[in-house]
Structure formats: structure tokens, C-alpha cells
C-alpha positions in Angstrom: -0.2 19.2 13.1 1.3 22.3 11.3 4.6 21.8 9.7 6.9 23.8 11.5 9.0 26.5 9.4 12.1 25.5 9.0 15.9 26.4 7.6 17.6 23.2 5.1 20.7 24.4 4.6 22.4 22.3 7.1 21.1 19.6 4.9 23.3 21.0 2.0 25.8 18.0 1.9 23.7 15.5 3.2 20.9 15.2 0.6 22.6 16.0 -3.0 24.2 12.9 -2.1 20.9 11.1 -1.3 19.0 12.7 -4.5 22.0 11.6 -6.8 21.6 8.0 -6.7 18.8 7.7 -9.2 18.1 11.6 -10.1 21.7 12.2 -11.8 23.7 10.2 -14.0 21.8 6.8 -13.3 20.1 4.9 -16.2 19.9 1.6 -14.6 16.0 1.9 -14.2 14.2 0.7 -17.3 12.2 2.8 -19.0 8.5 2.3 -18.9 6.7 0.0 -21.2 5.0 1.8 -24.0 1.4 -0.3 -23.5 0.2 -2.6 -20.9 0.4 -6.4 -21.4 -1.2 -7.9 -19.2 -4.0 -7.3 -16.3 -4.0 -8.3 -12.8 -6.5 -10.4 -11.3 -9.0 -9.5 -8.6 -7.0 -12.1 -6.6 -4.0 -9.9 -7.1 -5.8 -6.8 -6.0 -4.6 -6.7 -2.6 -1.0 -5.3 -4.0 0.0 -2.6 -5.9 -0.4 -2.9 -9.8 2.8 -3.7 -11.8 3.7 -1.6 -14.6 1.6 -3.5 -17.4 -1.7 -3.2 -15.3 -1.1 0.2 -13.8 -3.4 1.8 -16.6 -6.4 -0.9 -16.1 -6.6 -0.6 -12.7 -6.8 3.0 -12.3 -9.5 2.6 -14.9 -11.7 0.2 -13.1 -10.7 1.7 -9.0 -14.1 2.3 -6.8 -12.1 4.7 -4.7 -12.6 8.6 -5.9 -9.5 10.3 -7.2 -9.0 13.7 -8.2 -6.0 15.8 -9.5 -5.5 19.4 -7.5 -3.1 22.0 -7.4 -1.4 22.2 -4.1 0.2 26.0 -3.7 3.5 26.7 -2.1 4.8 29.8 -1.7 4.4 31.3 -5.4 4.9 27.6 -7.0 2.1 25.0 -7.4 2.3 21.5 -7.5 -0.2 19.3 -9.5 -1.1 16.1 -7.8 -3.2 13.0 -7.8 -5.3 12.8 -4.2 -7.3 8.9 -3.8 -9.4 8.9 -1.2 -10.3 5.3 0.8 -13.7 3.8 1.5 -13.8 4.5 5.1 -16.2 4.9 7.9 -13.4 7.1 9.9 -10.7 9.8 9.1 -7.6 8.3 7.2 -4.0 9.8 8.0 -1.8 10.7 4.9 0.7 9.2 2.9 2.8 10.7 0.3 3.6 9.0 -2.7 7.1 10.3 -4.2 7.5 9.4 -8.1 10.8 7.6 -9.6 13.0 9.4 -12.2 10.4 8.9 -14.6 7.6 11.5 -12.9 4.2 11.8 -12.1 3.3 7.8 -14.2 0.1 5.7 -14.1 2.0 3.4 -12.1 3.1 5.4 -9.4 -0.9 6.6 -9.6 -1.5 2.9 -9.2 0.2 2.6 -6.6 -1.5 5.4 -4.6 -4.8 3.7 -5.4 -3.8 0.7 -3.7 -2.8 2.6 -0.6 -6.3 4.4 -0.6 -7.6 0.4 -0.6 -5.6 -0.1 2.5 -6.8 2.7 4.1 -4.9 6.1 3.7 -5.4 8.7 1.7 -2.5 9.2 -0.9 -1.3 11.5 -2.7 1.1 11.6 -5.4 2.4 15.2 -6.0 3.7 15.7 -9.7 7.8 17.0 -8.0 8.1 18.6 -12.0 5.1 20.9 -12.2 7.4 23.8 -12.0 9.6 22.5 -14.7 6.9 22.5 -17.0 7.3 19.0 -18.0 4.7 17.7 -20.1 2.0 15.2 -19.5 -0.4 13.5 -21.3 -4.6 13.4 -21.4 -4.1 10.7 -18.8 -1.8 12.9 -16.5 1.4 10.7 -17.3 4.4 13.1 -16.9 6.6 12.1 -20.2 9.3 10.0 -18.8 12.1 11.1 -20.8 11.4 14.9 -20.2 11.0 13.8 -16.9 14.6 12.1 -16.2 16.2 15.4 -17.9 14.7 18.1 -15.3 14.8 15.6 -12.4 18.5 16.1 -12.1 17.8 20.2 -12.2 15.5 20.2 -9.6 17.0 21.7 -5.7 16.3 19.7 -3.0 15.0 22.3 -0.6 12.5 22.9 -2.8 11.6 19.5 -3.1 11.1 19.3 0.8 9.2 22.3 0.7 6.6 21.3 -1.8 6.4 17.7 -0.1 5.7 19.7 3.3 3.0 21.8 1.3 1.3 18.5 0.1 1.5 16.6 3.1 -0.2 19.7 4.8 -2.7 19.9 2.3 -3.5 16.2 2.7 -4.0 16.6 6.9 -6.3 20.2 6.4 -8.3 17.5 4.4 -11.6 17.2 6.2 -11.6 13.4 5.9 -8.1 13.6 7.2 -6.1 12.9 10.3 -3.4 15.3 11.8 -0.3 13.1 10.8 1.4 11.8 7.7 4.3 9.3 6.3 6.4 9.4 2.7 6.4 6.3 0.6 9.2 6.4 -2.6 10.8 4.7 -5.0 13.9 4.9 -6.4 15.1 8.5 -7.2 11.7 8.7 -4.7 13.2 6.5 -2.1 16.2 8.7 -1.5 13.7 11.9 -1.2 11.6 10.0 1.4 14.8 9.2 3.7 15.9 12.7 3.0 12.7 14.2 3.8 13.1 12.4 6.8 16.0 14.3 7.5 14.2 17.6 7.0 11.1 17.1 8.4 10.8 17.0 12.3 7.1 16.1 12.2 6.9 13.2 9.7 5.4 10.4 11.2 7.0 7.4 9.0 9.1 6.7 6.0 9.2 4.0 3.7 12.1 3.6 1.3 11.8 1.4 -2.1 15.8 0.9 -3.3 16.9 4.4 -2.9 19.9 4.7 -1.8 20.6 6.1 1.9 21.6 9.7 2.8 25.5 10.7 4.2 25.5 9.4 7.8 26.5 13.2 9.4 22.7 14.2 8.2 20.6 11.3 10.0 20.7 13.2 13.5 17.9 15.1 12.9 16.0 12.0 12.0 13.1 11.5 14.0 10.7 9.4 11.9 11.0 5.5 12.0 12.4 4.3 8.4 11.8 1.4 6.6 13.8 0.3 4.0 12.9 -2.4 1.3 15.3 -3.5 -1.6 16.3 -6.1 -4.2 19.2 -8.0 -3.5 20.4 -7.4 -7.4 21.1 -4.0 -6.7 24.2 -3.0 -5.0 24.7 0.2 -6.4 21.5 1.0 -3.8 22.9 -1.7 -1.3 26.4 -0.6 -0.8 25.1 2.8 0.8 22.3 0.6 3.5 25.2 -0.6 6.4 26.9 2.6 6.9 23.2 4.1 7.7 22.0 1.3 9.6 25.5 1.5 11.9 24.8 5.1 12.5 20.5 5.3 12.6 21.1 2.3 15.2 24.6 4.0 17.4 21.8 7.3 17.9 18.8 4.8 18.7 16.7 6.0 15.8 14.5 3.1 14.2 15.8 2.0 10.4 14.9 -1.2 9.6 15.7 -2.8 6.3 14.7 -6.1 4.3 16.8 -6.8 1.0 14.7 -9.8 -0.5 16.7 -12.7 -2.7 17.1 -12.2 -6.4 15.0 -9.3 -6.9 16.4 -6.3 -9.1 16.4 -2.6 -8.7 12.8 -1.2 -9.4 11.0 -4.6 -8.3 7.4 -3.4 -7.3 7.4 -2.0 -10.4 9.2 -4.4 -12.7 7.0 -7.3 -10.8 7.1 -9.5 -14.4 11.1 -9.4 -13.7 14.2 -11.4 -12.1 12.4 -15.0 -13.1 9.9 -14.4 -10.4 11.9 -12.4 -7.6 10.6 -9.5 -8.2 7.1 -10.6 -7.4 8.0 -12.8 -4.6 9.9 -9.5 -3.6 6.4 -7.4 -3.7 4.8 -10.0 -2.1 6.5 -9.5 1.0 7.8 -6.0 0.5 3.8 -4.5 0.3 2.3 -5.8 3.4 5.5 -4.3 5.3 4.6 -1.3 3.8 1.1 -1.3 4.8 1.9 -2.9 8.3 4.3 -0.1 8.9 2.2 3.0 8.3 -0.7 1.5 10.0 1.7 1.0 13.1 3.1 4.7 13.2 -0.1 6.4 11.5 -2.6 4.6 13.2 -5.0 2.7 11.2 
């Protein structure tokens, strides 16, 4: 499948709106911890790391990573690609970062969908902003939250079409591909959803929903997990459910009780919500790309 070539600028109103939520003026998301404290068990291993393992898991994954640079156009985009341990070609997911960048944790959280069986990549969205990272690759997360709100969003959509066709020319790849984001990330995967006719699934963590005029050209099913804590994100879920469901397009969403904004992340937070949140929220995830990918 080759992306097709395409104009955004019907999308002008539609997805400043989706991209402000947690990309300008929003500093509800905590900022990262400076040092893990604590490590998941192998038990736990069958969900993403939190943000205190994030580091030691990436440090003891079996699956092959690799960082590339992904071209588009004159720009490059440095990214993290994990492969799975598979007999059989994997289809693509991509793996849009919060406010914060290109972290460990969202790393982490590519590595766990390489264990379930995609390969993932997780494109650094501030390459060309020349934010700086460390020996690790960790973009620095308050340089990060400044250029975030600079960046335009056709370009944004343009470099996640250039990653997600790098990730299908892969030779261990198949020909389709789904977006997976979180927070400030969320928003750009229901956006991109809007802008790209050949996306084969969205998954939205707690980013808040696009103007209802721009979800016509929706053709991807979206699925949309958040905390119930978080009503800043929530307020903006009905009016896209009423109109997604009046044009028959698939958006289905889960809000899970007591969890906060930022829960997969935050899963040490909300007295246990947030974990009981990730819980359920992961296998959806995983259950939804392997039903619109394919296995």
C-alpha cells in the first residue's frame, strides 16, 4: 500500500483544535520522574512498562531495536523501529509520543507492541526542531513541551505517513499500518485519522477528540481509551461519538473508573486506577490492531 499524495488544508480548522489539547497551554501531565523506582515483574511483562520500569525493560528486551532516520521530503525524522519474534511478516504500528517527546517510556511501550506481535515504531515528531536528546535517545522533556506547541500539523501528518511507509517497505513487513498515541499523541492519532485515507486503525490514549466538521473523511475504525479523572479530555468524547456514529464510521470508546489523565503511563497512580485502567485498556489495544491489521 502506497500512501496516496494528498492536500491537508481542508483539515486547517479541524486539527489545531485536536493538537491543542495537550500540545499548547496544557500542563496537566506530570512531568517524568527523574530515575526509575521500581521494576516490573516477568508476570507483569505482558503490559507495557510504567514510567519507573520503562528504562529496565528496554534494557533487558530479547526483541532487536534499532534507531533510523526516516527521510521526508528534505526533513528526517529519527526513530526507534522494534522488531517482534515472529515466524511471519508483522503489519505496522506507529507509536506517537506525548508532550514530553521521543522518552524511554513511550520506547517501552513500542517494545511491548513488538512482543505482541507488530513491529513499532516510535518516530522522534521534534527531530526537525533540534531538540536535544540524551546517550539513551530520551528527547529532553522540557525542550520538548516548548517546540511541541511550534510544530504544524501538516507536517506532522506528513512525517507519520513517511514512517508508516517506511515501516510497510520493511521486508519483514506487511502492506498495512495503525497509529497508537497518547495524550498530545492521542489527538495526532485521531487527527491522522482524518488525514490519512489508508490508515488501517487508530488507537487514542486520553487525547482529546477532533471538531466534528473534520471526521468525514474518517475511514479508519478508532478506538478511544481514557481515565474517568479527566474531563478536560472527556468533555470533547460525546460530540464525536454522536457524529462518527450519525456517518456510520466505527469510534468506540472505554473511560475506565477513577483513573487520571496519563494512566498507562502514571500506572503507580489514582490508588490503583490507573493500573486497573491499563489492565484493561492494553489488551483492547492489542485485540484491536490484531482485528483490523490482521495478526
Amino acid at each position: 500500500m502506497k500512501l496516496e499524495a494528498r492536500t491537508l488544508a481542508a483539515l486547517a480548522l479541524a486539527l489545531p483544535l485536536a493538537f491543542s489539547a495537550c500540545g499548547s497551554g496544557d500542563d496537566t501531565e506530570a512531568d517524568p520522574p527523574a530515575e526509575a523506582e521500581t521494576v516490573a515483574s516477568p508476570a507483569q511483562n505482558t503490559l507495557p512498562a510504567g514510567e519507573d520500569d520503562a528504562t529496565a525493560r528496554l534494557d533487558t528486551s530479547p526483541r532487536h531495536g534499532e534507531w533510523v532516520m526516516i527521510r521526508s521530503g528534505q526533513d528526517s525524522i529519527r526513530s526507534w523501529v522494534v522488531y517482534p519474534e515472529r515466524a511471519d511478516n508483522a503489519p505496522v504500528v506507529v507509536v506517537i509520543h506525548e508532550i514530553f517527546g521521543l522518552s524511554n517510556w513511550i520506547r517501552a511501550v513500542a517494545d511491548q507492541l513488538a512482543a505482541d506481535g507488530f513491529i513499532a515504531i516510535a518516530p522522534d515528531l521534534l527531530t526537525m526542531k533540534g531538540v536535544p536528546y540524551g546517550a539513551d535517545g530520551e528527547s529532553d522533556a522540557t525542550a520538548a513541551r516548548t517546540e511541541i506547541r511550534t510544530l504544524d500539523n501538516a507536517d506532522v501528518h506528513r512525517w507519520l505517513g513517511a514512517v508508516a511507509q517506511y515501516g510497510m517497505d520493511l521486508p519483514a513487513a506487511r502492506d498495512t499500518y495503525g497509529v497508537v498515541g497518547f495524550c498530545w499523541g492521542g489527538a495526532a492519532s485521531f487527527a491522522h485519522a482524518i488525514a490519512a485515507p489508508d490508515l488501517g486503525a487508530a488507537v487514542v490514549y486520553y487525547g482529546t477528540s477532533p471538531a466534528t466538521e473534520s471526521l468525514s473523511s474518517i475511514r479508519a475504525p478508532v478506538l478511544g481509551l481514557y481515565g474517568s479523572d479527566d474531563q478536560r479530555v472527556n468533555a470533547t468524547i460525546p460530540d464525536a461519538e454522536a457524529a462518527m456514529r450519525s456517518m456510520n464510521k466505527t469510534f468506540e470508546t472505554h473511560i475506565f473508573d477513577g483513573a487520571g489523565h496519563g494512566f498507562l503511563r502514571a500506572q503507580s497512580g489514582q490508588e490503583g486506577a490507573n493500573m486497573a485502567a491499563t489492565r484493561e485498556a492494553w489488551p483492547l489495544t492489542v485485540g484491536w490492531f490484531r482485528r483490523t491489521l490482521g495478526g
